[in-house]
BAVEXLO-506835 format. One record per residue: residue number from 1; residue in three letters; x negated, y negated, z of N, C-alpha, C in turn. Coordinates in Angstrom, 3 decimals. Example, Ala and Ser with C-alpha at 12.3 -4.5 7.8 and 13.67 -1.06 7.14 Angstrom:
% BAVEXLO-506835
<site><kolba>1</kolba><voke>Ala</voke><n_X>-13.190</n_X><n_Y>5.690</n_Y><n_Z>7.800</n_Z><ca_X>-12.300</ca_X><ca_Y>4.500</ca_Y><ca_Z>7.800</ca_Z><c_X>-13.200</c_X><c_Y>3.300</c_Y><c_Z>7.800</c_Z></site>
<site><kolba>2</kolba><voke>Ser</voke><n_X>-12.850</n_X><n_Y>2.250</n_Y><n_Z>7.080</n_Z><ca_X>-13.670</ca_X><ca_Y>1.060</ca_Y><ca_Z>7.140</ca_Z><c_X>-12.900</c_X><c_Y>-0.030</c_Y><c_Z>7.870</c_Z></site>
% end
This chain:
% BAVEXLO-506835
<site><kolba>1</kolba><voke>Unk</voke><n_X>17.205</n_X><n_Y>16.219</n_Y><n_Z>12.675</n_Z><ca_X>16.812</ca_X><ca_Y>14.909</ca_Y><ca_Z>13.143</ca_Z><c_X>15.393</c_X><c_Y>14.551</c_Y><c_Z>12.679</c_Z></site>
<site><kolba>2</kolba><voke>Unk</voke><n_X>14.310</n_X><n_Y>15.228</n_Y><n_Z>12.501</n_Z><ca_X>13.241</ca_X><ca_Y>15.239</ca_Y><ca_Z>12.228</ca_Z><c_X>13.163</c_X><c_Y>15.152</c_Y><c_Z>10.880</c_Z></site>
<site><kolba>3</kolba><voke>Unk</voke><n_X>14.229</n_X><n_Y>15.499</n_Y><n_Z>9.897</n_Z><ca_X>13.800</ca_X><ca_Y>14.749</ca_Y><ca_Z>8.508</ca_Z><c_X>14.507</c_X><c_Y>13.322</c_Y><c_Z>8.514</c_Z></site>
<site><kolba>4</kolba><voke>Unk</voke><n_X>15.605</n_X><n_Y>12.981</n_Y><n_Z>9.370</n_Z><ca_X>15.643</ca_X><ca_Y>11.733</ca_Y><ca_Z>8.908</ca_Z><c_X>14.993</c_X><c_Y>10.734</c_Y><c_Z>9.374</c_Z></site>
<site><kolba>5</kolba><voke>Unk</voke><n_X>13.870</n_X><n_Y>11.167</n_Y><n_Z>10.860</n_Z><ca_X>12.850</ca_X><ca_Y>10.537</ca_Y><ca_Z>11.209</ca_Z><c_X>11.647</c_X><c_Y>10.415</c_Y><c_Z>10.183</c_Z></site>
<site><kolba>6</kolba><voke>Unk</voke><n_X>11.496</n_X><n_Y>11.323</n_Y><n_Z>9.292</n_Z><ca_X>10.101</ca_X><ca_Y>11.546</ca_Y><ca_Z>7.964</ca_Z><c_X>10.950</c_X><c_Y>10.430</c_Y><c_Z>7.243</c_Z></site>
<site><kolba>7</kolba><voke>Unk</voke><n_X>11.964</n_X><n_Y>10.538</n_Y><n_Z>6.692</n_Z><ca_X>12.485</ca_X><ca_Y>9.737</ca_Y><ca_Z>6.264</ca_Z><c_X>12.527</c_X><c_Y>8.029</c_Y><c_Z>6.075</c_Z></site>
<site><kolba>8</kolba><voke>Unk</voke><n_X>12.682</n_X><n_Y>8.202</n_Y><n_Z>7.294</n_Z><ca_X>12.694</ca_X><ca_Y>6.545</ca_Y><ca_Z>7.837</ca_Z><c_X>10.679</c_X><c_Y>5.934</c_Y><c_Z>7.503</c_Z></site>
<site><kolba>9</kolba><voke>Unk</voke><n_X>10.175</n_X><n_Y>7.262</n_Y><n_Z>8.148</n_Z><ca_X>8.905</ca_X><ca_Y>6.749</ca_Y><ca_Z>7.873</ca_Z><c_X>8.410</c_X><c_Y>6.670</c_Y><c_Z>6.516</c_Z></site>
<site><kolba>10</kolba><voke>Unk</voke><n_X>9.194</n_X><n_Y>7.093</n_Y><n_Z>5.801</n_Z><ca_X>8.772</ca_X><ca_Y>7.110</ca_Y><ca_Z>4.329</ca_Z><c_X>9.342</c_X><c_Y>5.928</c_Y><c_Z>3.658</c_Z></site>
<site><kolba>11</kolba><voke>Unk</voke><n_X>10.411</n_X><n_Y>5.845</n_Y><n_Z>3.445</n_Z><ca_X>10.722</ca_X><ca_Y>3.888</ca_Y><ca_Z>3.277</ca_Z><c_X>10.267</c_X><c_Y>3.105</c_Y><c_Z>4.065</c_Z></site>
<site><kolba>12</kolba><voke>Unk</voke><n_X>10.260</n_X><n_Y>3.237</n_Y><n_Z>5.147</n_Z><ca_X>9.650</ca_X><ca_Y>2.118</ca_Y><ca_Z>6.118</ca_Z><c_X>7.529</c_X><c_Y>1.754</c_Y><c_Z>5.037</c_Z></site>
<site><kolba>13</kolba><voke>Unk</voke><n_X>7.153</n_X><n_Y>2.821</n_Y><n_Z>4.728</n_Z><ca_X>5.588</ca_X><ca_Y>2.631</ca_Y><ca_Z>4.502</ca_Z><c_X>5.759</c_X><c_Y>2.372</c_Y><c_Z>2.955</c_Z></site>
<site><kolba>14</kolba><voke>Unk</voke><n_X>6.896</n_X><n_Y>2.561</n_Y><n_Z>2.412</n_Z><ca_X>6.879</ca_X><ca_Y>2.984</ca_Y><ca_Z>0.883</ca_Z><c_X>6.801</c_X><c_Y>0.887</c_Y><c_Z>0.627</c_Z></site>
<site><kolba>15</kolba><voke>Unk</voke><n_X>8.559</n_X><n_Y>0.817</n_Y><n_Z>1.629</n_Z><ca_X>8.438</ca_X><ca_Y>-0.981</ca_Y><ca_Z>1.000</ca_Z><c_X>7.190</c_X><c_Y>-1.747</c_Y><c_Z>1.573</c_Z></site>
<site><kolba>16</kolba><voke>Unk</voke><n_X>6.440</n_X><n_Y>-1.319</n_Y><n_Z>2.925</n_Z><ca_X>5.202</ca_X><ca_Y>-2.119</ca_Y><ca_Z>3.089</ca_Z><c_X>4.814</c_X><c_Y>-2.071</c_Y><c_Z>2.275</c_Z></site>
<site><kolba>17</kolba><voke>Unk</voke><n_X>4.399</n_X><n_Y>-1.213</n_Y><n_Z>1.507</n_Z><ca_X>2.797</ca_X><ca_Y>-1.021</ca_Y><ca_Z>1.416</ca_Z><c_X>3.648</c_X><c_Y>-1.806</c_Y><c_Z>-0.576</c_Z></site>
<site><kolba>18</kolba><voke>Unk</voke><n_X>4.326</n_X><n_Y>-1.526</n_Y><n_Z>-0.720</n_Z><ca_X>4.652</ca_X><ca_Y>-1.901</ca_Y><ca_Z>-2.124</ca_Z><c_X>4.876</c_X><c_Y>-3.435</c_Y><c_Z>-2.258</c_Z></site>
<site><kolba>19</kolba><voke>Unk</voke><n_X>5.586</n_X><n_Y>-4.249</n_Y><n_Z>-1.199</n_Z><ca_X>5.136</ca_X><ca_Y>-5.806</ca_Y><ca_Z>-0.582</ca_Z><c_X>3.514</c_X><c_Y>-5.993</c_Y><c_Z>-0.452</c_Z></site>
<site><kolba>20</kolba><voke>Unk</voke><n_X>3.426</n_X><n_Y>-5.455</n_Y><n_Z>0.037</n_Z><ca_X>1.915</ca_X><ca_Y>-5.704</ca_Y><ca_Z>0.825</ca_Z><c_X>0.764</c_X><c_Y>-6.077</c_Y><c_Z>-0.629</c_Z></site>
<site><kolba>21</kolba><voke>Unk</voke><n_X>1.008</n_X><n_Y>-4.974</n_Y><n_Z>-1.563</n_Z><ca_X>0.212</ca_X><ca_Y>-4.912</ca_Y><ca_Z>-2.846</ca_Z><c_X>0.433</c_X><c_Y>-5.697</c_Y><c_Z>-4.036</c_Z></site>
<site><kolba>22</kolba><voke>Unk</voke><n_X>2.118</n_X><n_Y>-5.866</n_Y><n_Z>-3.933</n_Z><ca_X>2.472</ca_X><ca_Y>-7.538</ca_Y><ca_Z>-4.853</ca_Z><c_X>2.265</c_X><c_Y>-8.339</c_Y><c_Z>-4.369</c_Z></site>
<site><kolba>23</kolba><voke>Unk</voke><n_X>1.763</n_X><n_Y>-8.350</n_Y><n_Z>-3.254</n_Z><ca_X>1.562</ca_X><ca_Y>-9.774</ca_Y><ca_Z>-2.990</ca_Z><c_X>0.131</c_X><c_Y>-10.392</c_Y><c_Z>-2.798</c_Z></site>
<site><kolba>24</kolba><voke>Unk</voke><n_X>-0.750</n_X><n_Y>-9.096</n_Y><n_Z>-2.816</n_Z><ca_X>-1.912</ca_X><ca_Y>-9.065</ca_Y><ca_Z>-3.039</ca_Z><c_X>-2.707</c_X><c_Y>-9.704</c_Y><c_Z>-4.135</c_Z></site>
<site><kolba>25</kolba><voke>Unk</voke><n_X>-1.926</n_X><n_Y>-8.884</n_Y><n_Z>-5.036</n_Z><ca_X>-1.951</ca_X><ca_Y>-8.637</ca_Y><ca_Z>-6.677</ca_Z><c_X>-1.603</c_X><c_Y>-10.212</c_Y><c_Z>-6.881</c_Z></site>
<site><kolba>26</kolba><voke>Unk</voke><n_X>-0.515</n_X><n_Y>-10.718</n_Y><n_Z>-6.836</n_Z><ca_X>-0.388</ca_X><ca_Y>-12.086</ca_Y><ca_Z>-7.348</ca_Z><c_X>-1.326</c_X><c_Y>-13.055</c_Y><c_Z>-6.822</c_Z></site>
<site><kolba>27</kolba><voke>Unk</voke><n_X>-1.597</n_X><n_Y>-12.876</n_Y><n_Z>-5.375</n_Z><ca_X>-2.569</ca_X><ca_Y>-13.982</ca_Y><ca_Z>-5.204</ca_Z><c_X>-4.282</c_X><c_Y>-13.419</c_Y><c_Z>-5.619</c_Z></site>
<site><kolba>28</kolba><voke>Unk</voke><n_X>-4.567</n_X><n_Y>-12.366</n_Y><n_Z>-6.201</n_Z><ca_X>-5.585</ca_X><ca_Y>-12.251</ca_Y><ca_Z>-6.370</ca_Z><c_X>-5.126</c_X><c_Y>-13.027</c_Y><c_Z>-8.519</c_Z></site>
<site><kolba>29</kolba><voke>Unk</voke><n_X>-4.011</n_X><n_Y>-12.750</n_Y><n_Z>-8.833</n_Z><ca_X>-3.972</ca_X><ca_Y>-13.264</ca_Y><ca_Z>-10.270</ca_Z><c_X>-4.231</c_X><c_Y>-14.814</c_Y><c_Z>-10.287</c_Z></site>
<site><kolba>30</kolba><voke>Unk</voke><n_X>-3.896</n_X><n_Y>-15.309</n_Y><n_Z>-9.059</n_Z><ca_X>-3.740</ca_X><ca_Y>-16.797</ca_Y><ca_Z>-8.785</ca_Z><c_X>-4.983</c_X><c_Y>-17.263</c_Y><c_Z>-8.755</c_Z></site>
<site><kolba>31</kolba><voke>Unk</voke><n_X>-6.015</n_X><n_Y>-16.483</n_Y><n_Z>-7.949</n_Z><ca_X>-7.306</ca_X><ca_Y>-16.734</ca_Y><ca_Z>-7.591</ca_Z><c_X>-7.937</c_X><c_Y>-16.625</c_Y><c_Z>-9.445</c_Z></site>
<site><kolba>32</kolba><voke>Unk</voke><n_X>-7.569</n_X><n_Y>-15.690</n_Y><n_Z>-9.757</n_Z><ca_X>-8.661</ca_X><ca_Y>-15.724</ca_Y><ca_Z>-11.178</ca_Z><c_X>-8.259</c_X><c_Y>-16.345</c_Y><c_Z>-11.773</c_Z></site>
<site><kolba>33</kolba><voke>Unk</voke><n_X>-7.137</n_X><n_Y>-17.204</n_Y><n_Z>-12.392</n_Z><ca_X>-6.713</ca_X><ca_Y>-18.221</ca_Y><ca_Z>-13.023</ca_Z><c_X>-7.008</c_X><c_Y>-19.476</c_Y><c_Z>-12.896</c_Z></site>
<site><kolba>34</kolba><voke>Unk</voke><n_X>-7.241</n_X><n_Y>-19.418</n_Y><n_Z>-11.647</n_Z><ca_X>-8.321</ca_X><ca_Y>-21.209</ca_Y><ca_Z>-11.244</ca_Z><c_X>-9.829</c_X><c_Y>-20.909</c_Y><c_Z>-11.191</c_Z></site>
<site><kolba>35</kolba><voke>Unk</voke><n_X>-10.216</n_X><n_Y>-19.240</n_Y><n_Z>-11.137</n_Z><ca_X>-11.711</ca_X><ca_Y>-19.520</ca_Y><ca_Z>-11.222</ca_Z><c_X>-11.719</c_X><c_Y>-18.259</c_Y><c_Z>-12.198</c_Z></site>
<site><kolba>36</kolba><voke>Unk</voke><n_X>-11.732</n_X><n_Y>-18.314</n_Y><n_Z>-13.320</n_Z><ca_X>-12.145</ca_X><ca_Y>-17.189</ca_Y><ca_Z>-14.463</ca_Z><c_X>-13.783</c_X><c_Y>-16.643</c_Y><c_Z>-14.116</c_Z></site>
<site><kolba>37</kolba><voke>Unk</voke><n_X>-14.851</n_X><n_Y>-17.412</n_Y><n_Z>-13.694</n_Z><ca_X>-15.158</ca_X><ca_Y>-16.819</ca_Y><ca_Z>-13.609</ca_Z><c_X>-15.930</c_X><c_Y>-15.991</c_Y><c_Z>-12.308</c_Z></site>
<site><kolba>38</kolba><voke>Unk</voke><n_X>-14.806</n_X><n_Y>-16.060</n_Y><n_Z>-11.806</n_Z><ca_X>-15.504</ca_X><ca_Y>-14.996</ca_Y><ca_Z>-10.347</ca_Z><c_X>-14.028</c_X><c_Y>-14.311</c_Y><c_Z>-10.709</c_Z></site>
<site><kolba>39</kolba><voke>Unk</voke><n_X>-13.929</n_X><n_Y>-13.469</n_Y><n_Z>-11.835</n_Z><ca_X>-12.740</ca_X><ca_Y>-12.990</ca_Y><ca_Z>-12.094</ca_Z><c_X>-12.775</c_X><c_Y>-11.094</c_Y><c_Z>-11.899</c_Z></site>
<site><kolba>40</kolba><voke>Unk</voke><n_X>-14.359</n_X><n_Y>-10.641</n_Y><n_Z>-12.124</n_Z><ca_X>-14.950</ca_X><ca_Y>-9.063</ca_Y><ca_Z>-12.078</ca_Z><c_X>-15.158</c_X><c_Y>-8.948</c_Y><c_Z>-9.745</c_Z></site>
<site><kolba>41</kolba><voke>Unk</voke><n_X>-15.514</n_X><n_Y>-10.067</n_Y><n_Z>-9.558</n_Z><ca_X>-15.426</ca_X><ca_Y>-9.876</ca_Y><ca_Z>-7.914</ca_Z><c_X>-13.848</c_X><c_Y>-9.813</c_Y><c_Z>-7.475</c_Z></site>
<site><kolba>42</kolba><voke>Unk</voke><n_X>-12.868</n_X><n_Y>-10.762</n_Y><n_Z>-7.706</n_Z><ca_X>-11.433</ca_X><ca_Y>-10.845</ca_Y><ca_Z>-7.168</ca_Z><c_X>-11.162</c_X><c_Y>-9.671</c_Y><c_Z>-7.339</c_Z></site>
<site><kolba>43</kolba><voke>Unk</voke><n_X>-11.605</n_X><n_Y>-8.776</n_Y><n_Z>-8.942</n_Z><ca_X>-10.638</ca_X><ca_Y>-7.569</ca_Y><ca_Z>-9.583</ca_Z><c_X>-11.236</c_X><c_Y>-6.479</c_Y><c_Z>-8.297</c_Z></site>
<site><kolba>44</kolba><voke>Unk</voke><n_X>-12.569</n_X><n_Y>-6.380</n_Y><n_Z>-7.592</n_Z><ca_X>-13.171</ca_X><ca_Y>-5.834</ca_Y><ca_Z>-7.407</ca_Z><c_X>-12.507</c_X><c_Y>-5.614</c_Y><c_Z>-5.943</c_Z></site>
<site><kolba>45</kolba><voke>Unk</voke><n_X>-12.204</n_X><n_Y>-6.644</n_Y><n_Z>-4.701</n_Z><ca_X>-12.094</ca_X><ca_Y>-6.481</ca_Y><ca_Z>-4.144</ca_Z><c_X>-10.350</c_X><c_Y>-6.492</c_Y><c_Z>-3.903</c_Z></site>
<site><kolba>46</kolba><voke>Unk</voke><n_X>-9.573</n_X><n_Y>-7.152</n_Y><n_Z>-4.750</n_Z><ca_X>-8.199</ca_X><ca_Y>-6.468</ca_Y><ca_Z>-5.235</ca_Z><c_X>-7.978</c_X><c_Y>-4.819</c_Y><c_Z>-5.219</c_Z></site>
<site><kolba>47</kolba><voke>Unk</voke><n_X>-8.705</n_X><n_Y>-4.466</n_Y><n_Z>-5.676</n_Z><ca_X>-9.026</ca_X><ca_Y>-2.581</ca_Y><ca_Z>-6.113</ca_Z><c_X>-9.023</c_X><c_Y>-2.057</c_Y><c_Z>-5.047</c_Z></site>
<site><kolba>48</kolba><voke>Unk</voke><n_X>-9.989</n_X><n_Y>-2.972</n_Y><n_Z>-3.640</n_Z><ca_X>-10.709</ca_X><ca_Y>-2.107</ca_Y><ca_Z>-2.645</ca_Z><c_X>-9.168</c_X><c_Y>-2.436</c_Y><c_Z>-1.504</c_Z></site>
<site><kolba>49</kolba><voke>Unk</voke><n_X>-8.897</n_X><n_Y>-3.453</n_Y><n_Z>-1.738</n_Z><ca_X>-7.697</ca_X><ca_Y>-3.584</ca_Y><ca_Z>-0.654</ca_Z><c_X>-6.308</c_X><c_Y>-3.035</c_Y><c_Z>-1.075</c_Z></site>
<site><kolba>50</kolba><voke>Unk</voke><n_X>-6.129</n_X><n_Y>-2.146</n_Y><n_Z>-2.393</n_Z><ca_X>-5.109</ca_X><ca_Y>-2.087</ca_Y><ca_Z>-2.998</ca_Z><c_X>-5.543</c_X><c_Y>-0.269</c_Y><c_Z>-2.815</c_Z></site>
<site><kolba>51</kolba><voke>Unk</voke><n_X>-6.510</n_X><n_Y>0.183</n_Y><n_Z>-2.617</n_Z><ca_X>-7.009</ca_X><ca_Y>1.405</ca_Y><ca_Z>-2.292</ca_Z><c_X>-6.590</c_X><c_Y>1.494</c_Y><c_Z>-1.082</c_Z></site>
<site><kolba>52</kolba><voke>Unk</voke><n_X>-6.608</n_X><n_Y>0.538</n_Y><n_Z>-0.038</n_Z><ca_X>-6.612</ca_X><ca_Y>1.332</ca_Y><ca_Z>1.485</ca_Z><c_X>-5.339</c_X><c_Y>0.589</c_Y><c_Z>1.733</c_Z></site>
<site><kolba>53</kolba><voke>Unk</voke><n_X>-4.695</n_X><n_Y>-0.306</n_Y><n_Z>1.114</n_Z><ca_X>-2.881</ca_X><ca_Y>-0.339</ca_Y><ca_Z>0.831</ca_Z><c_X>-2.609</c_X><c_Y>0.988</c_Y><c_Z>1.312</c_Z></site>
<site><kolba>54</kolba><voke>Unk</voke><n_X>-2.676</n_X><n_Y>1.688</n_Y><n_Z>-0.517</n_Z><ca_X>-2.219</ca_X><ca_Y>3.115</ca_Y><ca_Z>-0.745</ca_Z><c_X>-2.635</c_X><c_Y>4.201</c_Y><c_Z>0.426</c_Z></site>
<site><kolba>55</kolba><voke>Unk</voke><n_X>-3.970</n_X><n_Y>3.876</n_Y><n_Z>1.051</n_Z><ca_X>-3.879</ca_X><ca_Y>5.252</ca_Y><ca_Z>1.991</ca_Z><c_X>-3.044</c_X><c_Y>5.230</c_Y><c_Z>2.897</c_Z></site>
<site><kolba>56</kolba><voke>Unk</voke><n_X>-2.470</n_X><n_Y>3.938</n_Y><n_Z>3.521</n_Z><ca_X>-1.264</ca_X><ca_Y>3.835</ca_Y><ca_Z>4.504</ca_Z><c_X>-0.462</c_X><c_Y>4.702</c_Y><c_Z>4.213</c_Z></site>
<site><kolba>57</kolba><voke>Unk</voke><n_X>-0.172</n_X><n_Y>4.762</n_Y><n_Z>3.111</n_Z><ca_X>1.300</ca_X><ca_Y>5.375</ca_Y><ca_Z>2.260</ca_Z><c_X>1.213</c_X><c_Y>6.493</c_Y><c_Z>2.239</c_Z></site>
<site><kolba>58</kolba><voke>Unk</voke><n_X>0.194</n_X><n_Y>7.094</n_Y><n_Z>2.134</n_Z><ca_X>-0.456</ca_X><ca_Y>8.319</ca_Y><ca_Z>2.164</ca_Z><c_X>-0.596</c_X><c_Y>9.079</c_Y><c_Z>3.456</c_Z></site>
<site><kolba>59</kolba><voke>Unk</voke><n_X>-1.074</n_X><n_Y>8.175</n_Y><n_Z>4.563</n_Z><ca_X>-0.603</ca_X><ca_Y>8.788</ca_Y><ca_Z>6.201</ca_Z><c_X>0.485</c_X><c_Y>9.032</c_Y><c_Z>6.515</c_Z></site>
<site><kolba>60</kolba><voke>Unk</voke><n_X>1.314</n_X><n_Y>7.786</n_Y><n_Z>6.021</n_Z><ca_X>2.649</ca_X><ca_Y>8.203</ca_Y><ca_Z>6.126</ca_Z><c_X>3.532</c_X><c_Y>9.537</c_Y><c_Z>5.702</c_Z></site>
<site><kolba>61</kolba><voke>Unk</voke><n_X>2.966</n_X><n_Y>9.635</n_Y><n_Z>4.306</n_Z><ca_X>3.288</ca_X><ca_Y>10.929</ca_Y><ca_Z>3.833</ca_Z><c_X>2.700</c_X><c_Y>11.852</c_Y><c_Z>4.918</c_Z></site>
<site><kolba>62</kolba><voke>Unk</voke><n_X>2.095</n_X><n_Y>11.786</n_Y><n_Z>4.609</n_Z><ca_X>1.284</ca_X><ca_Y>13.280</ca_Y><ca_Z>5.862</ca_Z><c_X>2.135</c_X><c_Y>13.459</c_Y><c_Z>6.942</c_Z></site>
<site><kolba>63</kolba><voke>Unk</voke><n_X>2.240</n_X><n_Y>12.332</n_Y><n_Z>7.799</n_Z><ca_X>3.097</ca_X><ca_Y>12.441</ca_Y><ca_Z>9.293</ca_Z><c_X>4.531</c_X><c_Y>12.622</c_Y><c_Z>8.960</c_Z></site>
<site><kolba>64</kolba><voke>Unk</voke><n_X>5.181</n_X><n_Y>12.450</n_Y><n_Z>7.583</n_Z><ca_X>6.148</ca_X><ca_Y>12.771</ca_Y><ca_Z>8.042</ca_Z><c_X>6.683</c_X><c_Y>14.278</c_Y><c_Z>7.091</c_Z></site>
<site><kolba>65</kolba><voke>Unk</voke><n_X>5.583</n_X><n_Y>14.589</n_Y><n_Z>6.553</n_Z><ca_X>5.830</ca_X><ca_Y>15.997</ca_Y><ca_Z>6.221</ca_Z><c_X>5.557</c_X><c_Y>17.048</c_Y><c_Z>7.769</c_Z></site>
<site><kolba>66</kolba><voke>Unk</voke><n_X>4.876</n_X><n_Y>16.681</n_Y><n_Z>8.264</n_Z><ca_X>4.574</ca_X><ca_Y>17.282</ca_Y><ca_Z>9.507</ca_Z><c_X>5.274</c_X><c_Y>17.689</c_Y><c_Z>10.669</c_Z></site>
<site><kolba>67</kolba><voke>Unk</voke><n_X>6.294</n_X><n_Y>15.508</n_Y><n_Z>10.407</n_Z><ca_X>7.475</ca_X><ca_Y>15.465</ca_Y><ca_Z>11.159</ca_Z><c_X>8.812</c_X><c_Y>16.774</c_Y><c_Z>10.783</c_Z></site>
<site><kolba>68</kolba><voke>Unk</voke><n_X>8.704</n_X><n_Y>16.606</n_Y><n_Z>9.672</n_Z><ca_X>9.717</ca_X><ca_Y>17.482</ca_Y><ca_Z>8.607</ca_Z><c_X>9.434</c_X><c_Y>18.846</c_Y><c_Z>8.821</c_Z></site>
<site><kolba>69</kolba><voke>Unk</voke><n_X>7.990</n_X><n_Y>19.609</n_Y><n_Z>9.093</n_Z><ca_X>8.091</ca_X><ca_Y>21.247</ca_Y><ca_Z>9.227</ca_Z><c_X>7.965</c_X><c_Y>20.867</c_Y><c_Z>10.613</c_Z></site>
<site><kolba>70</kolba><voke>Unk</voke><n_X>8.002</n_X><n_Y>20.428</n_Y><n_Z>11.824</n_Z><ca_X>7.678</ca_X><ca_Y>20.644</ca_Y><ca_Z>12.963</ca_Z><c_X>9.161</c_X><c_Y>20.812</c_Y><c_Z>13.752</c_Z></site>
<site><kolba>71</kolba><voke>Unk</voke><n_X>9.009</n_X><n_Y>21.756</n_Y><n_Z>14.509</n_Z><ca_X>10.091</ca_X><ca_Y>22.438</ca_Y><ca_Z>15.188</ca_Z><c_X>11.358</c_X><c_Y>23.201</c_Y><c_Z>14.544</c_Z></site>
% end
């Protein structure tokens, strides 16, 4: 029962966080296309929110490897 609970938590964080970052991503492409040049700040803070995206994904991993050896 406990891997198909890791499980669940692992698609459940995999499609957030993979929504979460296209959709980021496009509206940060949207933003630099009407202003080229504040185009090195958008990329900049795109990076920083596309970094702590990924660590979600990354807790997730953790908790449900944990979930997976525990008991």
């Amino acid at each position: 029962m406990n891997f198909i609970a890791a499980a669940i938590i692992m698609c459940a964080a995999a499609i957030g966080v993979g929504f979460g970052m296209c959709f980021a991503t496009s509206k940060a492409v949207d933003a630099a296309a009407r202003q080229p040049e504040a185009a090195s700040k958008i990329q900049t803070i795109l990076l920083l929110g596309c970094a702590l995206a990924e660590s979600t994904a990354i807790y997730a991993f953790v908790i449900a490897i944990i979930m997976a050896t525990a008991g």
